[in-house]
N, C-alpha and C positions, 0 to 999 in steps of 0.2 A: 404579337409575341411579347410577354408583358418583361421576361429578362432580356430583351433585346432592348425595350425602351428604355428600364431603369439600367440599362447600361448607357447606352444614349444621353438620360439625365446626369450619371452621375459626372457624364464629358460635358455636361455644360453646350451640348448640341440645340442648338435652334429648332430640330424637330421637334420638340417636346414645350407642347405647351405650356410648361415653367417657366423656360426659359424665354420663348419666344418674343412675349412684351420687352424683355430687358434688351434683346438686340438693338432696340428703337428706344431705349431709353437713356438717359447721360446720366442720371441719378437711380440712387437706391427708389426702388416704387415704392411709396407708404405701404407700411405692414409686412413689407418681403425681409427676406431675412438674408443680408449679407455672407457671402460665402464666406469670405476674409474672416468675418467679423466670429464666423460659426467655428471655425477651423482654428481663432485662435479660444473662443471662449474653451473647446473641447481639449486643447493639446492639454497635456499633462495633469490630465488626470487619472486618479487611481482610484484602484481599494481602500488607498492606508491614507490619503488627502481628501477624499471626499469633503470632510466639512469644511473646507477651508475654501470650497468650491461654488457650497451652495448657496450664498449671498448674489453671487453674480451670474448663478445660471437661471434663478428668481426673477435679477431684475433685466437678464436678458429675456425671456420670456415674457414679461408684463409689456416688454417695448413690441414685440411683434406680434405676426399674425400666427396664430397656434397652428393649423393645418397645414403654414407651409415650411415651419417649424419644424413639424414630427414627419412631413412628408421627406426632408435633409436630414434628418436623422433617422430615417427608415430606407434611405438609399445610401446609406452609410454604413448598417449595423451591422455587417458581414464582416466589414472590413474591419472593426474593433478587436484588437486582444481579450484578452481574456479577466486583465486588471482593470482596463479603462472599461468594460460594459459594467463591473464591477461596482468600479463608480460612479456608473449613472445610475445604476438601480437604486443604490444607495442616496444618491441628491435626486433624485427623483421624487423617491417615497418620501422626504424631509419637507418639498413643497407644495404649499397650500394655496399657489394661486391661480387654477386652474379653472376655469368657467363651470358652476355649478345652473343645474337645474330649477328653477321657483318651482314647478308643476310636480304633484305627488306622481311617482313610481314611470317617469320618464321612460322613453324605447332604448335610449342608447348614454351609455353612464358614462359622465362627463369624463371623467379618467380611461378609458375604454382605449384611447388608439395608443396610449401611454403604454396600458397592459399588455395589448397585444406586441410593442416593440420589446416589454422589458420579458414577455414571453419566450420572442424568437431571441434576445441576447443571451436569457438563463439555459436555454435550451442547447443552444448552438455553442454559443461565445466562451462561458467560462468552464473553465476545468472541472472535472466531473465532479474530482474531492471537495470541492469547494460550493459546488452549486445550494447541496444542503443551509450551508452557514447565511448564505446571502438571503433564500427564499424565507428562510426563518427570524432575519433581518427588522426582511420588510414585514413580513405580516405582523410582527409582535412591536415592534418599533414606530411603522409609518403613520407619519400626520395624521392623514385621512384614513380613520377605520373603515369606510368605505371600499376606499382601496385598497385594506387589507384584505375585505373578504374576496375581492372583486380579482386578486392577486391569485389566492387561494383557489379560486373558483376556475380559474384560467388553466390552472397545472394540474386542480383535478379531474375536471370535466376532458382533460387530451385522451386520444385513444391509447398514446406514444410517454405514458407515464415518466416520470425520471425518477419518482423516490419512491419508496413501498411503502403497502399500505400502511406499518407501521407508524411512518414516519409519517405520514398524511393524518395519519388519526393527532400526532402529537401535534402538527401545526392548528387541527380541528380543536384541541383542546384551548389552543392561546386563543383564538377564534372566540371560541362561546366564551369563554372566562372577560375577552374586553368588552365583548357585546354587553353583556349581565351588568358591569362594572359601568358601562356609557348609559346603558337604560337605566340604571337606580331604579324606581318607582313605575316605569313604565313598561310596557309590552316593546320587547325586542323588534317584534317586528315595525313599529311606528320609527328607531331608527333611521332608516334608508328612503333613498330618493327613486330607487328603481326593487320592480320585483327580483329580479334575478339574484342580486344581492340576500334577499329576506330570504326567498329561496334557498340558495347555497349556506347562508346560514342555519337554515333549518334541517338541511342535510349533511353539517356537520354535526351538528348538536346529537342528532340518530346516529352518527357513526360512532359520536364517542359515548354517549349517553342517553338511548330513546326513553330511560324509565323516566331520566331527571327531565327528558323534554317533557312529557306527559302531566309529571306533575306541574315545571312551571305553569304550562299553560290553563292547567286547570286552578294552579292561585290564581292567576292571572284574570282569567274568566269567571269564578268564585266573586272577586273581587269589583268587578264588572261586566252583567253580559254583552253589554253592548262591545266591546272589544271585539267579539267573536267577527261583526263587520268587517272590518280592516284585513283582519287574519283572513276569511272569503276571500278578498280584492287577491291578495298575495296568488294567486291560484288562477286566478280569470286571466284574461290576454287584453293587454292595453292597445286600442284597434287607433289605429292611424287612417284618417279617410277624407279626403276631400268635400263630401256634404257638411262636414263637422269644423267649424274652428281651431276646437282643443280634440287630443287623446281622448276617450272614454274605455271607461268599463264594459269589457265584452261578458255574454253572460258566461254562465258556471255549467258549466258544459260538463260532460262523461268524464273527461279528460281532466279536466279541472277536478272530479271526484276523486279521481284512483289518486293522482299525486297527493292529494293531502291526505289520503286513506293510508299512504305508504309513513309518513310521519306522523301522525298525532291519528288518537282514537276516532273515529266518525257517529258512535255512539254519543261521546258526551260531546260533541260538538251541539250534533242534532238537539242533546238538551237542552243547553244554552240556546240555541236559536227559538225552540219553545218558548224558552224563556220571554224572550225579548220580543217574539210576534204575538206571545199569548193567546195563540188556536191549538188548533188540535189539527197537528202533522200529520198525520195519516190519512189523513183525507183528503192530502194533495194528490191527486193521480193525475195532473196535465201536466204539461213543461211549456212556460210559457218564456218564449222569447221576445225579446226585444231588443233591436239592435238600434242603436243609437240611442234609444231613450232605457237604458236600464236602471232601474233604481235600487237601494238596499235590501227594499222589502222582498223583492222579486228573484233577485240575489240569492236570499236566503229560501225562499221558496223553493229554486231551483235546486237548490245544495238538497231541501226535504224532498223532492222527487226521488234525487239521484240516490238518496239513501232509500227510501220504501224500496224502489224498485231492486235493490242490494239486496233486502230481506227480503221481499217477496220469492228474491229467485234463488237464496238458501231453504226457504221454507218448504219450496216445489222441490227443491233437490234433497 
């Protein structure tokens, strides 16, 4: 019963293997993170003092171990008012020293358990009038534009909505305008460390704008075709598997079609990919997978499957 355990945890009980080491312990364990030490960092904070905060919620953070960090303050968040989760969203989104990713479009986004907690406090914790001004806070405010979209993407993808569409389209607007503003010169989607991110990006940008996505991406791709590459990756599934060392590119599956068919044109994609393979597309008629070893070319090959076979079965119908 998992609310009987994190009740259990939050007693500080010995059945729970948090705690259990420390029964047998006379010192703080390296990396644990002192209750004392938690409960006075958090007293008194607010809304209206947050920055006054976030110097020493930083450098408590950089001293400890981060999971068992957010796991004390995920067995905590219930029991926050409605000003203090207020101001943790707030010093939250303000710090940048969270363990990042090296490896392109990562499973799980370095900010992710952070989100899911400042999820359940915006959700639950603060007062309904207020939750608008916070979420709007973080996304146009926080350090890590990352974690804006990654914010963003948490409250729109719930079944259990809290703002209306309206208001989701206005935060989708701050959304593309920093995106545009951090890439300068480059394709938006080469920003981020994980798909889901470029993703939800790209389905904001449709919500508030699909003509202006269309065109970016056709300067974008005008400008270079090989970019169309990257933009594929966005679409395929990053496979995790024990034969393999690192992540790879899973291939470009059905699945992977329709979702980028739903944002951006698959005509001039297919062009661009012409471009860049310099054959003649339509004389793909096999789907050729390769799992483990997928390459770019192959990538795109399968992208020109899955569109002939699109047109083939408009043509019949």
């Amino acid at each position: 019963n998992i609310e009987a355990y994190q009740y259990r945890y939050r007693q500080k009980r010995i059945s729970t293997s948090e705690y259990f080491d420390r029964y047998f312990s006379f010192t703080v364990i390296e990396g644990d993170v002192s209750d004392v030490a938690l409960d006075s960092l958090l007293e008194g904070i607010t809304g209206s003092n947050y920055q006054e905060k976030i110097d020493s919620v930083q450098s408590f953070i950089e001293r400890v171990d981060l999971n068992i960090f957010w796991e004390k303050i995920r067995s905590q968040e219930k029991s926050f008012n409605s000003d203090t989760s207020i101001g943790l969203i707030k010093i939250f989104s303000k710090i940048d020293c969270f363990p990042s990713h090296k490896n392109s479009y990562v499973r799980w986004s370095p900010n992710m358990e952070m989100i899911l907690i400042l999820e359940q406090l915006n959700k639950i914790q603060i007062d309904i009038e207020k939750k608008l001004s916070v979420l709007q806070c973080v996304i146009n405010k926080s350090v890590s534009f990352e974690f804006a979209v990654q914010i963003f993407k948490a409250f729109y993808d719930t079944d259990n909505r809290i703002f209306t569409d309206t208001e989701f389209k206005d935060f989708a607007s701050i959304i593309v305008e920093r995106a545009k503003d951090l890439s300068a010169e480059r394709p938006i989607w080469e920003l981020f460390n994980t798909k889901s991110s470029t993703n939800a990006l790209l389905r904001a940008w449709v919500d508030v704008d699909k003509k202006g996505l269309e065109e970016y991406v056709q300067r974008q791709l005008d400008t270079n075709s090989q970019f169309v590459i990257l933009l594929l990756k966005v679409f395929v599934p990053l496979i995790h598997s024990s034969a393999y060392p690192e992540p790879y590119d899973g291939d470009f599956q059905e699945g992977s079609y329709h979702q980028l068919n739903e944002v951006l044109d698959t005509n001039f994609i297919y062009q661009k990919i012409q471009e860049v393979l310099d054959i003649d597309l339509s004389s793909i008629i096999a789907y050729n997978a390769l799992d483990g070893e997928q390459t770019d070319d192959n990538m795109m090959r399968q992208f020109a499957f899955w569109h002939n076979q699109t047109i083939s079965k408009h043509l019949v119908a």
